[in-house]
C-alpha positions as CSV (number, residue, x, y, z in Angstrom):
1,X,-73.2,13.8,-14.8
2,X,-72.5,17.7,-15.7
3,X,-72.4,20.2,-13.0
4,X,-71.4,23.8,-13.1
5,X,-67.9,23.9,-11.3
6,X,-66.0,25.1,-14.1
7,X,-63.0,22.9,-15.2
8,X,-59.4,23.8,-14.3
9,X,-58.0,22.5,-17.2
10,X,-60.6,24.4,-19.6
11,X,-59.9,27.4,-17.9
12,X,-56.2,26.7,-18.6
13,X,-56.6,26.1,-22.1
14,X,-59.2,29.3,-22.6
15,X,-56.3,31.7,-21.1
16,X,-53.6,29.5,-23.2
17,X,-55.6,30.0,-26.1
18,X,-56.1,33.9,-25.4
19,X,-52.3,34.3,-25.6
20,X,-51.7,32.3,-28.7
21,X,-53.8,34.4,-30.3
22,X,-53.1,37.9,-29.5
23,X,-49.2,37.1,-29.2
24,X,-49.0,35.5,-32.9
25,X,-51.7,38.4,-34.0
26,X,-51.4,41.7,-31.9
27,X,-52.4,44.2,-34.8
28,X,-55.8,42.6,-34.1
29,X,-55.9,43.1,-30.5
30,X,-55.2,46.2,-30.9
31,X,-58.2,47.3,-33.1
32,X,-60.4,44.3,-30.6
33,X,-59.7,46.3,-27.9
34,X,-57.0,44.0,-26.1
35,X,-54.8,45.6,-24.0
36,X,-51.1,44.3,-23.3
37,X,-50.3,43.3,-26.9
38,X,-49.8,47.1,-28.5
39,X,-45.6,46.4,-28.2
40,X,-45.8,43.4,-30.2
41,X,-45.7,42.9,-34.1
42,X,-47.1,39.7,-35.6
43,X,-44.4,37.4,-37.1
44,X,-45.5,36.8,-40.7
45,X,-42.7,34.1,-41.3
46,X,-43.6,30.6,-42.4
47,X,-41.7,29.0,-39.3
48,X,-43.3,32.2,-37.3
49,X,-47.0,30.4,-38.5
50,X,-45.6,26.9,-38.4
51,X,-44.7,27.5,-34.8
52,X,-48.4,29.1,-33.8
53,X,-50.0,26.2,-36.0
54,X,-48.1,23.7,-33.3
55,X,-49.3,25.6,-30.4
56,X,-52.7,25.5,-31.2
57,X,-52.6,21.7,-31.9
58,X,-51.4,20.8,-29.0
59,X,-54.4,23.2,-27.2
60,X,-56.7,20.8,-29.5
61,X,-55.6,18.0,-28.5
62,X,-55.9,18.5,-24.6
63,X,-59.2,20.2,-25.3
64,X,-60.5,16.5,-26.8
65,X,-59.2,15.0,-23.6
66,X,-62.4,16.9,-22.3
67,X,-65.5,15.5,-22.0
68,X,-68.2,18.0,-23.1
69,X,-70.7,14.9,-20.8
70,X,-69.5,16.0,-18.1
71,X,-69.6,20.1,-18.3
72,X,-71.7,22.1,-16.8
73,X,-73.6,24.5,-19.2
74,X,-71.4,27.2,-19.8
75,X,-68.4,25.1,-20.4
76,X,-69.8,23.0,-22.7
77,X,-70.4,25.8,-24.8
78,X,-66.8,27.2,-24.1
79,X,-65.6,23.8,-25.4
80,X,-67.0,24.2,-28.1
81,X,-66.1,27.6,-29.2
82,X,-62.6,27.0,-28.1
83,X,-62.1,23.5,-30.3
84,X,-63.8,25.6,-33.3
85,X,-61.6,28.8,-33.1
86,X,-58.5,26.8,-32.4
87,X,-58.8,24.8,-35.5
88,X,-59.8,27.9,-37.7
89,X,-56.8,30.0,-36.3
90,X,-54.6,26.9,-37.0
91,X,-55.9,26.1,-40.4
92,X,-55.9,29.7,-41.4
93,X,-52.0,29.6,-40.7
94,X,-51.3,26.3,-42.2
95,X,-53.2,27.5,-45.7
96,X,-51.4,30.4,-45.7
97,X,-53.9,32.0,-48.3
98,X,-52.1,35.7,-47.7
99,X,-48.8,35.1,-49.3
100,X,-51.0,34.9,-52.0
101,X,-53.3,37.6,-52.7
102,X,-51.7,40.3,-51.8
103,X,-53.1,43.5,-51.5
104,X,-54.1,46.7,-49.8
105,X,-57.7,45.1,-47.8
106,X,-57.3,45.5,-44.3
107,X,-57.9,42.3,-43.0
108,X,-55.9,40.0,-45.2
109,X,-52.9,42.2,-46.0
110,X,-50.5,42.5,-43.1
111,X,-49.2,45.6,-44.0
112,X,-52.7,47.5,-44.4
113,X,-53.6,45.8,-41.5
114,X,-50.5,47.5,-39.7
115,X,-51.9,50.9,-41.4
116,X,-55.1,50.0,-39.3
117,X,-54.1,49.0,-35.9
118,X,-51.4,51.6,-35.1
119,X,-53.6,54.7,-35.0
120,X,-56.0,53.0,-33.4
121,X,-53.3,52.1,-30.5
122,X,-55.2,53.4,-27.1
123,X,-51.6,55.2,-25.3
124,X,-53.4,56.1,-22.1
125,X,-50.0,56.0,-20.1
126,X,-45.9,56.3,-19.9
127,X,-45.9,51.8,-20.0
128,X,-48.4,52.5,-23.2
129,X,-46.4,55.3,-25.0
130,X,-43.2,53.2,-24.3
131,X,-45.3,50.1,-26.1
132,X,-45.8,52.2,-29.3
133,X,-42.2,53.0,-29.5
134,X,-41.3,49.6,-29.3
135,X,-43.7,48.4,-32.0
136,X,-42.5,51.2,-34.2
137,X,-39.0,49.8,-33.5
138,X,-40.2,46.5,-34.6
139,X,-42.2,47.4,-37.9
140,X,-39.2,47.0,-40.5
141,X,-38.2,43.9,-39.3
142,X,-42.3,42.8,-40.1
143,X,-41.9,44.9,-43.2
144,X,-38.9,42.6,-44.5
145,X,-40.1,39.7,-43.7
146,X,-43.6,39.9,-45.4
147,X,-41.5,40.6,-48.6
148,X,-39.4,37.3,-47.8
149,X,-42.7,35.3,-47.3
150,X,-43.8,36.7,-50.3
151,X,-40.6,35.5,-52.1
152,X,-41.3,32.1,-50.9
153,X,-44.5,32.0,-52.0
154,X,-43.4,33.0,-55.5
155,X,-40.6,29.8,-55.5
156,X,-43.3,27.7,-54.8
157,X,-46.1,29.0,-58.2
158,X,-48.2,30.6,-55.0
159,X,-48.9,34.0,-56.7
160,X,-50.7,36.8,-55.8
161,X,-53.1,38.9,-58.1
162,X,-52.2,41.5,-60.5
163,X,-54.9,43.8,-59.3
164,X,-53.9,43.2,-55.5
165,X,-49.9,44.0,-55.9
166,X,-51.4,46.8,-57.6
167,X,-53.5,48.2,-54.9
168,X,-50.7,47.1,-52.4
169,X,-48.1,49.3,-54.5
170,X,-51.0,52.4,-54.4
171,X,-51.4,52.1,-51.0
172,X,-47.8,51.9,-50.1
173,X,-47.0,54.7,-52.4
174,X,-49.7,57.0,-51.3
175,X,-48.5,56.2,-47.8
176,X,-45.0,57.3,-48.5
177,X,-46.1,60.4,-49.9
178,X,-47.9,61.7,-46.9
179,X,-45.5,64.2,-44.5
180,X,-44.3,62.9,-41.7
181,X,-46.9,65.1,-39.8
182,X,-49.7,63.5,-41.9
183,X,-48.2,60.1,-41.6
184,X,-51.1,57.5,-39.9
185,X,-48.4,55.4,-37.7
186,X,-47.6,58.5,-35.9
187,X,-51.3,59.3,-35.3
188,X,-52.2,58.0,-31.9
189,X,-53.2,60.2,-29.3
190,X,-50.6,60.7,-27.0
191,X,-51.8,61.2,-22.9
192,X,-51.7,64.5,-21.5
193,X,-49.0,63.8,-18.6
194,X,-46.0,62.7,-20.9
195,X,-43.7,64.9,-22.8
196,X,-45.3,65.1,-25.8
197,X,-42.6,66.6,-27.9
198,X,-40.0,64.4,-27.4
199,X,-42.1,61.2,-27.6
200,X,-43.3,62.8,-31.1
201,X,-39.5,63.8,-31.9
202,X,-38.3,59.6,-30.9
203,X,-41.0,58.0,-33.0
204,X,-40.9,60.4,-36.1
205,X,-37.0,59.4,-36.6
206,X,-37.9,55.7,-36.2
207,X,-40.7,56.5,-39.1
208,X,-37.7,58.6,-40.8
209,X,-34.8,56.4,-40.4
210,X,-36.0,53.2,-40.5
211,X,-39.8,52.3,-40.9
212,X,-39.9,54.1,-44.5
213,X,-36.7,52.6,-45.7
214,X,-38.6,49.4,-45.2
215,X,-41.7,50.7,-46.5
216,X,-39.8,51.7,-49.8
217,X,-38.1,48.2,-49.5
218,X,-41.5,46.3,-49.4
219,X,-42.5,48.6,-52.4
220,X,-39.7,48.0,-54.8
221,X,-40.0,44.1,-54.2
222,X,-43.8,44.2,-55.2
223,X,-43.2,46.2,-58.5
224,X,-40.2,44.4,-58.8
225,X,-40.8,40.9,-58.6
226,X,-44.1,40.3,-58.1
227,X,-45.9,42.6,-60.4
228,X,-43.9,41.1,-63.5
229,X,-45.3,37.1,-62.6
230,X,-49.1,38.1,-61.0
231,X,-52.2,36.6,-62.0
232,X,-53.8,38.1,-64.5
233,X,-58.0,39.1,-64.0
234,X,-58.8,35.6,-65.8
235,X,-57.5,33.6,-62.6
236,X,-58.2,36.1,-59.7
237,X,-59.6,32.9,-57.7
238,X,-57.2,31.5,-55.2
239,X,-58.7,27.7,-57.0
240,X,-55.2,29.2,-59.5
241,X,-52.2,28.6,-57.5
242,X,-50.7,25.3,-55.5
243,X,-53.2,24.6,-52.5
244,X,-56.0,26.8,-53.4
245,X,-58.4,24.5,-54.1
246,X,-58.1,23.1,-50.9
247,X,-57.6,26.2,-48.9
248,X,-60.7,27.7,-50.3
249,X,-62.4,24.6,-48.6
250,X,-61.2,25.5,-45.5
251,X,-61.5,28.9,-45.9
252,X,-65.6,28.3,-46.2
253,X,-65.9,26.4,-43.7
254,X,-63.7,28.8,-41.3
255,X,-65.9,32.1,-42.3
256,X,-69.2,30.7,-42.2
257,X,-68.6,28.4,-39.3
258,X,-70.7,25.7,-41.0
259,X,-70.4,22.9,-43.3
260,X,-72.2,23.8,-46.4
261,X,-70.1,23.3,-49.7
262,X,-69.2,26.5,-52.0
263,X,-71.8,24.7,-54.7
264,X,-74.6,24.6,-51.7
265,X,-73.9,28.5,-51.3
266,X,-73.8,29.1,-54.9
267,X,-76.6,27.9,-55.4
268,X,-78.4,29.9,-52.2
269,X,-77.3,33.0,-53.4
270,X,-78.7,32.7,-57.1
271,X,-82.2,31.6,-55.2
272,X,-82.0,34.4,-52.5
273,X,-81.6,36.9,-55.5
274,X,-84.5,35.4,-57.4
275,X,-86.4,35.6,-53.8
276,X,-85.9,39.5,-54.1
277,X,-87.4,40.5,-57.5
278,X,-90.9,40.8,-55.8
279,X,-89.5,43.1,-53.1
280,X,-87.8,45.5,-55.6
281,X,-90.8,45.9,-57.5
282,X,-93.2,46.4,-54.6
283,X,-90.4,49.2,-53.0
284,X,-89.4,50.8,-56.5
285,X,-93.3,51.2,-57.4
286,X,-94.0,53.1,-54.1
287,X,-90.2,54.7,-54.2
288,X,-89.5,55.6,-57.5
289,X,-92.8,55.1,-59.5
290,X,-91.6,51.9,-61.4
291,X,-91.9,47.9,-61.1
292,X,-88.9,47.7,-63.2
293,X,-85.6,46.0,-62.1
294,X,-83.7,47.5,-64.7
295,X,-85.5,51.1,-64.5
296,X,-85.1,50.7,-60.7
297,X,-81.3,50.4,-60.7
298,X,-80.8,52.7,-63.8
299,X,-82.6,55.2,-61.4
300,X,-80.7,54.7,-58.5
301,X,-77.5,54.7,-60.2
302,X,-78.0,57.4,-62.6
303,X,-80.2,60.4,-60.9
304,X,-77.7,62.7,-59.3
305,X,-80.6,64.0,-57.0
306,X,-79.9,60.7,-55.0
307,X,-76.6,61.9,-54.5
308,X,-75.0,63.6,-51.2
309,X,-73.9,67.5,-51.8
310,X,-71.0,67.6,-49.2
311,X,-68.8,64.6,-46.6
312,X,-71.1,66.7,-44.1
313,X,-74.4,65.1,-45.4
314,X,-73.0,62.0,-45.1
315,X,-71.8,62.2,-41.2
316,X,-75.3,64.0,-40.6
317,X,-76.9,61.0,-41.9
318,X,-75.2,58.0,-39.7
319,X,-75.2,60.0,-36.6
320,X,-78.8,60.5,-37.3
321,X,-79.4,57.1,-37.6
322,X,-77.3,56.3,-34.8
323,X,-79.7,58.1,-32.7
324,X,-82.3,57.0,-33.9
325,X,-81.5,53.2,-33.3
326,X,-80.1,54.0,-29.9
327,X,-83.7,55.8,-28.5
328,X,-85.4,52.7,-29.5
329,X,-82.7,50.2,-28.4
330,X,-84.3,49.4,-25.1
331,X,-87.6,48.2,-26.7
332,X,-86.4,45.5,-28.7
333,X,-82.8,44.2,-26.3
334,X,-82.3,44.0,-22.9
335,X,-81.0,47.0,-21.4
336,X,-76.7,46.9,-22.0
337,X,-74.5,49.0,-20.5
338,X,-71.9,49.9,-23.3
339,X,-69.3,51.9,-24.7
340,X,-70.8,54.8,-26.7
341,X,-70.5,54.9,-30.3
342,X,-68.8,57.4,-32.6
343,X,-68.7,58.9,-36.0
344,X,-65.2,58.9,-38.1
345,X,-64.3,59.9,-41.3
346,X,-62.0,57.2,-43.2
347,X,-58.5,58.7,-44.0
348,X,-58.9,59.9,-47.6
349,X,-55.8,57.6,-48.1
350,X,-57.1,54.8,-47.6
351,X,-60.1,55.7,-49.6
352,X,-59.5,54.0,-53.2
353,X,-59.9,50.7,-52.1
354,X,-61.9,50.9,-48.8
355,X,-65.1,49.5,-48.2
356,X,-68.1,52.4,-47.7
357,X,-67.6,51.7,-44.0
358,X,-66.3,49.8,-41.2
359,X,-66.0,49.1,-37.4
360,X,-63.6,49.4,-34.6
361,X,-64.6,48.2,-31.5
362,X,-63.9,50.3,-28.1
363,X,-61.0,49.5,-26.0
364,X,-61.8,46.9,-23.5
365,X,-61.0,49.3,-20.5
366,X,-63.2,52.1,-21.3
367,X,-60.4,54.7,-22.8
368,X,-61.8,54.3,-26.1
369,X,-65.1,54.4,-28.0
370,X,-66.2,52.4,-30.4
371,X,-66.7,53.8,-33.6
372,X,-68.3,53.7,-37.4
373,X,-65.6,54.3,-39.4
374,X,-67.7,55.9,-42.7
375,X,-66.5,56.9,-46.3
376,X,-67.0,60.7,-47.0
377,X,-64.4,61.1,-50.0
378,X,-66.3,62.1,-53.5
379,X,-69.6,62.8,-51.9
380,X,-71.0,63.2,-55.5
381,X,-70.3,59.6,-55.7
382,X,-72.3,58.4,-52.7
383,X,-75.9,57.7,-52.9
384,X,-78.1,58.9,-50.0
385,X,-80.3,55.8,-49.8
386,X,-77.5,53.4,-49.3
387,X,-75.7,55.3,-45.8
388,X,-79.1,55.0,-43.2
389,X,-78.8,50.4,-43.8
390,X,-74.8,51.4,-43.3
391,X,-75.3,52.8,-40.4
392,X,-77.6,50.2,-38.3
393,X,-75.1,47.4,-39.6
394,X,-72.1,49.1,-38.3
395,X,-73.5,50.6,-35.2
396,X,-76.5,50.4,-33.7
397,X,-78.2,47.4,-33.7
398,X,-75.5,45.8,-35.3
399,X,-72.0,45.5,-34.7
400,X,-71.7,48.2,-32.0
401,X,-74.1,46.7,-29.9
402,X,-73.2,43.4,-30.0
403,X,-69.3,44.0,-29.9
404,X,-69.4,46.5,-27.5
405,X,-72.1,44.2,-25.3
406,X,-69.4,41.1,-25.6
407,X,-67.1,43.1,-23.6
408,X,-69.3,43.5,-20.9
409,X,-69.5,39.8,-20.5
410,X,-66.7,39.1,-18.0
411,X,-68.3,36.2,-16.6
412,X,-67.0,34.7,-20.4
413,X,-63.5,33.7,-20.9
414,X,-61.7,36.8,-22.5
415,X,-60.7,35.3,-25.6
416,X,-64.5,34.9,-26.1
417,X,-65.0,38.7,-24.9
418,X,-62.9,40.5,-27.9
419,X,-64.0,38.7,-31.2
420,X,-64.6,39.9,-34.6
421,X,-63.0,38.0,-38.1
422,X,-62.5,34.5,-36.1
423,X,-66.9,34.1,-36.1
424,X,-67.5,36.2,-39.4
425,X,-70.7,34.4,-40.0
426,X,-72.2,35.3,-36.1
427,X,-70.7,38.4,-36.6
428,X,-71.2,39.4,-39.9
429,X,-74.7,37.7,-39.9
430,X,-76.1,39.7,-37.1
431,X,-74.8,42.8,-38.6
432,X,-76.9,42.1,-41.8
433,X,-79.9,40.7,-39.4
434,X,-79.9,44.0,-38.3
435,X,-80.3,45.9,-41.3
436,X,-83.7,43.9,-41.5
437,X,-84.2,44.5,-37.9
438,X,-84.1,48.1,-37.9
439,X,-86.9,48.0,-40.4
440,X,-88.7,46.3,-37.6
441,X,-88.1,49.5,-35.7
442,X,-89.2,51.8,-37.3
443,X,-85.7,53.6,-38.0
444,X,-85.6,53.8,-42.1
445,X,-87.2,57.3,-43.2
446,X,-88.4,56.3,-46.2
447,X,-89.0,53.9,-48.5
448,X,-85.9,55.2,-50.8
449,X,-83.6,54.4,-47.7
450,X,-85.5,51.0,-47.4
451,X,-84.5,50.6,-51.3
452,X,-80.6,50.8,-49.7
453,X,-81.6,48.3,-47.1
454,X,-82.8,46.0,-50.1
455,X,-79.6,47.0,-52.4
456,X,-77.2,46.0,-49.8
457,X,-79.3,42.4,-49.4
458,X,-79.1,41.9,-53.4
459,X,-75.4,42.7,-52.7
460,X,-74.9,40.3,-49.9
461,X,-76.8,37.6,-51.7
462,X,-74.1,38.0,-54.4
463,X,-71.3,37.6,-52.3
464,X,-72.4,33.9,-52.1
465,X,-72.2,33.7,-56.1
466,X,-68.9,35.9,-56.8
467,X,-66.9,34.8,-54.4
468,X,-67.7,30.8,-54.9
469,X,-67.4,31.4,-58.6
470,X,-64.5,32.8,-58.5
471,X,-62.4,31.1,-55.9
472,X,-64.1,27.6,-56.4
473,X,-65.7,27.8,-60.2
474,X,-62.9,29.7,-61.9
475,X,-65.0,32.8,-63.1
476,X,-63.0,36.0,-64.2
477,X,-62.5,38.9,-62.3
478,X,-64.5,40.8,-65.7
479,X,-67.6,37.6,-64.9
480,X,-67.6,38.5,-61.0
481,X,-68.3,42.5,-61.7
482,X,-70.6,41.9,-64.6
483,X,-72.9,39.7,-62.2
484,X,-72.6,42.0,-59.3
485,X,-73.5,44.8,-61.5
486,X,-76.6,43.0,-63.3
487,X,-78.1,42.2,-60.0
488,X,-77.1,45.0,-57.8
489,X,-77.9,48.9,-57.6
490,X,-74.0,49.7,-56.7
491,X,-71.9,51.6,-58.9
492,X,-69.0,50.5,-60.9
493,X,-66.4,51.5,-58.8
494,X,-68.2,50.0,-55.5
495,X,-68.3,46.9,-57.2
496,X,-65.1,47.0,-58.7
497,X,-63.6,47.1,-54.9
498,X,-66.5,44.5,-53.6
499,X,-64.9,42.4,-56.1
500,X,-61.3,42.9,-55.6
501,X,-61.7,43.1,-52.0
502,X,-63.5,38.8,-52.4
503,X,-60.4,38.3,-54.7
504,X,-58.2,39.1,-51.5
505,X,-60.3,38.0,-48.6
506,X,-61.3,33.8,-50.4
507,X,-64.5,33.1,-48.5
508,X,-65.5,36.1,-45.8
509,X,-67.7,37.1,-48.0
510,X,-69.4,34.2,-47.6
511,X,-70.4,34.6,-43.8
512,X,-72.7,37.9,-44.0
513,X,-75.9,36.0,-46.0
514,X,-74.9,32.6,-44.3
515,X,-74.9,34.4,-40.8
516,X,-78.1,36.3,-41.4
517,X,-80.4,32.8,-42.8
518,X,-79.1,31.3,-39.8
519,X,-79.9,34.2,-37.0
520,X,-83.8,34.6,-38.8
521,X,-83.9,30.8,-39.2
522,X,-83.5,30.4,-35.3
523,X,-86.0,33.2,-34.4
524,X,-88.7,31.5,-36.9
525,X,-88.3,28.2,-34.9
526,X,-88.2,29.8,-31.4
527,X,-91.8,32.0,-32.4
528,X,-92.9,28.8,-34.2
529,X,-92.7,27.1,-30.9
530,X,-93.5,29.8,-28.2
531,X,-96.2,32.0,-30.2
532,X,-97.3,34.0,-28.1
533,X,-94.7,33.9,-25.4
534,X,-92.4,34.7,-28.0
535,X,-90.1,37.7,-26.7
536,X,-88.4,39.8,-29.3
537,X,-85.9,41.3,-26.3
538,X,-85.2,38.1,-24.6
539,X,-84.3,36.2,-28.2
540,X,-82.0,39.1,-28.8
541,X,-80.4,38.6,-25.4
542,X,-80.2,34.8,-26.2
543,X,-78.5,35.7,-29.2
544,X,-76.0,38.3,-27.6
545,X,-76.0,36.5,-24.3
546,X,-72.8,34.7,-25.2
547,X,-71.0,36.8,-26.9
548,X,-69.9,36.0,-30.5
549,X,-70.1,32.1,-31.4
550,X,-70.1,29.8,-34.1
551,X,-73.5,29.4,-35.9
552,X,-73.7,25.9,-34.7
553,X,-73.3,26.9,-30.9
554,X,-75.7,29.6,-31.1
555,X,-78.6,27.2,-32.7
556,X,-77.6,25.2,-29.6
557,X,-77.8,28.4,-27.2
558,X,-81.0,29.4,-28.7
559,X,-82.4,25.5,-28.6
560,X,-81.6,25.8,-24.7
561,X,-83.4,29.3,-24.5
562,X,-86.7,28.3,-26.2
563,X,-86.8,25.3,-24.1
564,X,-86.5,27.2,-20.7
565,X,-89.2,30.0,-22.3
566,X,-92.0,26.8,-23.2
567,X,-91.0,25.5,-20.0
């Protein structure tokens, strides 16, 4: 019979785990918030993954030694994370999907993902500065073997994308460009009771002497030899090269955290998008005067007046929103307390294939914020109605709150405290829940801004079609944009780097839509059930009680909570 003395061994494995993790990828616990990883560099070798795959197997199989019978509550859920993110991390390194679309997104490119983490580095004393200057010391070594995995990857027909070595040479060369004083790896803030000079001085002729040799290393061997032999935009999906077919598999199954088949979440998209027609025209008759789908996007697309003047107007717009959401928090969640959350302006660098926005979480011990990270380049380009949806999915209520409210969670194991990419559809899902939820509240200011909330739905819905056509169905990367654009109001170049960005990232797309069905599916049930005893803040904290988990854990935490509220 279960009890609630948590098991030694589980405990064991959970902290085992942790360390697998963050050793094998420290750029991420970095920008999680993780401290005691920042002097470490990720091995991107195949025997560096084969190694970490090995690791994690054996933490499998002692974990199915365990019998989830005879767990108390909270372990039993811990089990069940841990045996979910444990295969995932493992099967991620086994597929090895990133030697093979190379490119300049964040997340699946080692070398952007470097580009991320190291400013983001929280140096808050003389053992943190002396971290930094040992990761800098370790970046061309990580820099030459990326282009050796690479290599490998070519021997064996794995190729990446023409586009992505493109945007991975533009991002490299832009880099290189930059002065040493504008250069992002030697951007963290530095504390005030160190000698700032000389630290500067040491890591600008490590950046000098040795990391941009590398950089211009890395460079020549992507122009060099794997520009010439790249896919072409007729085979952008990863269903092209040895192992893709059954990578892409795994990679579904690892993003959403379900079992649902890329031709089940085809097919959901095309009927979510169909679901939305009746929406657009109610909101573009009261918005914009017309019923019209077509009219409706040509008017959003086309009228400059929808347009921002300045970056200003932009900023002013999240942190409004911001505020907004966080005055009315307390109404609809139990009351957290968090981090604060701040406005930045994405490095202009970085700007030609960045996504409008993004999140960073706040350091785990307090000496960092967390923080919307928003795009202000070419304001003419940005429409106004799109940035207030932006905001309550990066921030407040949506990833901000619930990342930030993870951390507080110390009774949790802390791999389960600092979680992003390894739950994409928990994550990513509530972060789209909560573009609908902030409707809810009360926070859009006007039904043009509620148009953005239902643009960035149409978009999400088809994520589900692009990505599984292209990775699983074979479509072109010319099919992908021309869908996107028929059934979105986005501009061409948005979804131009929505499209490239699926191309480089095979099935995270996936999670945001699958997530979201899931979340509202769950709350339908639990009010269903309850009626009137339903509680909007205690489903919330249900649903953030645990931090982030997979889908089918939380319909499990949920099942518990609705049982204890009719009880």
């Amino acid at each position: 019979m279960a009890d609630n003395v948590p098991n030694a061994e589980l405990a064991r494995l959970s902290d085992e785990f942790f360390q697998v993790k963050h050793v094998a990828d420290p750029f991420s616990a970095t920008l999680l918030g993780v401290s005691g990883f920042d002097g470490l560099v990720p091995d991107p070798s195949r025997d560096g993954a084969s190694a970490t795959a090995g690791k994690l197997a054996g933490i499998e199989r002692r974990l199915s030694a365990i019998d989830p019978g005879g767990l108390g509550p909270a372990d039993r859920v811990n089990h069940a994370v841990l045996g979910r993110l444990a295969w995932a991390m493992r099967s991620d390194l086994e597929h090895g999907l990133w030697e093979m679309t190379a490119s300049a997104d964040g997340y699946s490119s080692p070398q952007a993902m470097m580009f991320m983490s190291m400013p983001a580095a929280s140096i808050t004393d003389a053992t943190a500065v002396e971290a930094y200057i040992e990761r800098l010391s370790a970046l061309p070594a990580f820099l030459d073997a990326i282009m050796v995995r690479y290599r490998e990857a070519r021997a064996d027909g794995r190729l990446p994308t023409r586009i992505g070595v493109g945007q991975a040479i533009d991002q490299l060369t832009g880099h290189l460009a930059l002065s040493l004083a504008d250069d992002t790896l030697l951007s963290p803030r530095l504390p005030a009771d160190v000698d700032t000079e000389r630290v500067r001085a040491r890591a600008s002729e490590i950046v000098a002497d040795r990391v941009r040799p590398a950089l211009r290393r890395l460079l020549a061997g992507l122009k060099d030899e794997l520009l010439p032999v790249a896919r072409p935009d007729d085979r952008v999906g990863i269903r092209f090269v040895p192992g893709g077919e059954e990578g892409y598999r795994a990679a579904v199954r690892r993003h959403t955290t379900t079992d649902l088949t890329p031709d089940e979440i085809h097919q959901i998209g095309l009927d979510h998008l169909a679901d939305l027609r009746a929406e657009w025209a109610e909101l573009g008759g009261r918005a914009l005067g017309t019923s019209d789908l077509t009219e409706i996007q040509a008017r959003l697309r086309d009228d400059m007046s929808l347009r921002f003047g300045d970056s200003g107007q932009i900023v002013a717009t999240v942190t409004d929103a911001l505020r907004r959401a966080e005055q009315a928090r307390d109404d609809w969640f139990p009351a957290y307390d968090i981090a604060d959350c701040v406005i930045e302006e994405i490095n202009p660098i970085e700007a030609g294939n960045a996504a409008l926005a993004h999140y960073r979480p706040p350091a785990g011990d307090g000496s960092r914020p967390g923080a919307h990270c928003v795009l202000t380049t070419d304001p003419r380009h940005r429409f106004v109605y799109e940035y207030e949806a932006l905001a309550f999915h990066e921030s407040t209520p949506g990833h901000h709150l619930q990342i930030a409210s993870a951390q507080t969670l110390t009774e949790l194991p802390a791999y389960r405290r600092f979680l992003d990419a390894e739950v994409c559809g928990y994550v990513e899902g509530w972060g789209l829940y909560s573009e609908r939820l902030a409707d809810e509240m009360g926070l859009y200011t006007s039904d043009l801004a509620r148009l953005g909330m239902l643009s960035f739905d149409a978009l999400r819905a088809c994520r589900l079609v692009v990505d599984t056509g292209m990775h699983h169905l074979g479509w072109s990367r010319r099919q992908a944009m021309d869908f996107m654009w028929d059934n979105t109001a986005t501009t061409r170049a948005n979804v131009r780097n929505e499209i490239d960005r699926y191309a480089a990232w095979p099935g995270q797309a996936l999670a945001y839509m699958i997530g979201r069905r899931e979340i509202q599916r769950l709350r339908a049930q639990a009010q269903g059930r309850l009626g009137s005893r339903f509680d909007i803040r205690a489903f919330h904290g249900a649903v953030l009680g645990n931090g982030a988990v997979p889908l089918d854990v939380l319909a499990q935490i949920v099942a518990a909570w609705t049982d204890s509220a009719a009880a």
